[in-house]
C-alpha positions in Angstrom: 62.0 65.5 -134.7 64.5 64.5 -137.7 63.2 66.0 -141.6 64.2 64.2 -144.1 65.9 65.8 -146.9 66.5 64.7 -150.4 69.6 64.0 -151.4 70.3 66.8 -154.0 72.9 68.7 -155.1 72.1 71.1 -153.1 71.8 69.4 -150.0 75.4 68.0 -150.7 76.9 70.9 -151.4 75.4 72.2 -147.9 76.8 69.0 -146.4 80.2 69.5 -147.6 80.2 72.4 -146.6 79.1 72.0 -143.1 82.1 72.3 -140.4 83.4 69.0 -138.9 83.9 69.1 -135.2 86.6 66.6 -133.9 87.0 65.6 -130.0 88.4 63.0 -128.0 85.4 60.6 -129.3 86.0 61.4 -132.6 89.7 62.3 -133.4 91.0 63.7 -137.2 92.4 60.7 -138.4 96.7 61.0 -140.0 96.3 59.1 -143.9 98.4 57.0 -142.4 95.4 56.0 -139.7 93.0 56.2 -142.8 94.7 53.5 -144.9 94.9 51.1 -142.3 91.2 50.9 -142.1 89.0 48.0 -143.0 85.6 46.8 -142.6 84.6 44.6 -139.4 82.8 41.9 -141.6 85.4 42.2 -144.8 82.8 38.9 -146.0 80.1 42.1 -146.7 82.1 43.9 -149.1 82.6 40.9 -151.3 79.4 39.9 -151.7 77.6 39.0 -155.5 74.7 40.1 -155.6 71.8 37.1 -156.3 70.5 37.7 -160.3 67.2 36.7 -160.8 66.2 36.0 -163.8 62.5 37.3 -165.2 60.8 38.6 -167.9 60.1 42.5 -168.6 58.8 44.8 -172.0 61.5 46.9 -173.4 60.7 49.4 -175.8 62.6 48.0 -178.9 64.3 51.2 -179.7 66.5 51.2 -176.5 66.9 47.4 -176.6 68.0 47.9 -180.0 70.6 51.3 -178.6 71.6 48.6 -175.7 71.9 46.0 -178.3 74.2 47.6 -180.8 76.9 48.3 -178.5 77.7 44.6 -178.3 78.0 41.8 -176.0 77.0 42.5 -172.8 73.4 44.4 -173.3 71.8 42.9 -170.1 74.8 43.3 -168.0 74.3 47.4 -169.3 70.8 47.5 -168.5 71.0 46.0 -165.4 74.1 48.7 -164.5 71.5 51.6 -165.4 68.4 50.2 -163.3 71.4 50.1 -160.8 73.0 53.5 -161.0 69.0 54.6 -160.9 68.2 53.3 -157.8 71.4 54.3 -156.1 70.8 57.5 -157.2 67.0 57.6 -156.0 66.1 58.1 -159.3 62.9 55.9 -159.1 59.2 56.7 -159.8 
């Protein structure tokens, strides 16, 4: 049975800090081995992602914060909801 574990700092830190076991299936790879790697479907990686465009209440004191740092608000808050759900930030 597999437990899933949050990804917290701790939980990192015990995952960096777990050995690495290399073999015949899984060799230590030279930088030079490293920097030769690319993706199988390269087309992934360049990928924009779709905007779609709809309508959503902002308290006016962080529009305003948003706002006042220039051009660009939307693209910032649309960065934050980002870094938020990459993190797993949500709820």
């Amino acid at each position: 049975m597999i437990i899933s574990k949050k990804l917290t700092a701790e939980r990192l830190e015990e995952i960096k800090n777990h050995p690495i076991s290399y073999d015949d299936d899984s060799p230590k790879l030279t930088q030079e081995q490293i920097s030769r790697l690319k993706p199988f479907h390269e087309a992934y990686w360049t990928v924009t992602p779709v905007k779609k465009t709809i309508s959503i209440k902002i308290d006016a004191d962080i529009l305003a914060a948003l706002q006042s740092l220039g051009r660009g608000y939307q693209t910032r808050i649309n960065a934050i909801l980002r870094e938020a759900v990459m993190n797993g930030k949500l709820g």
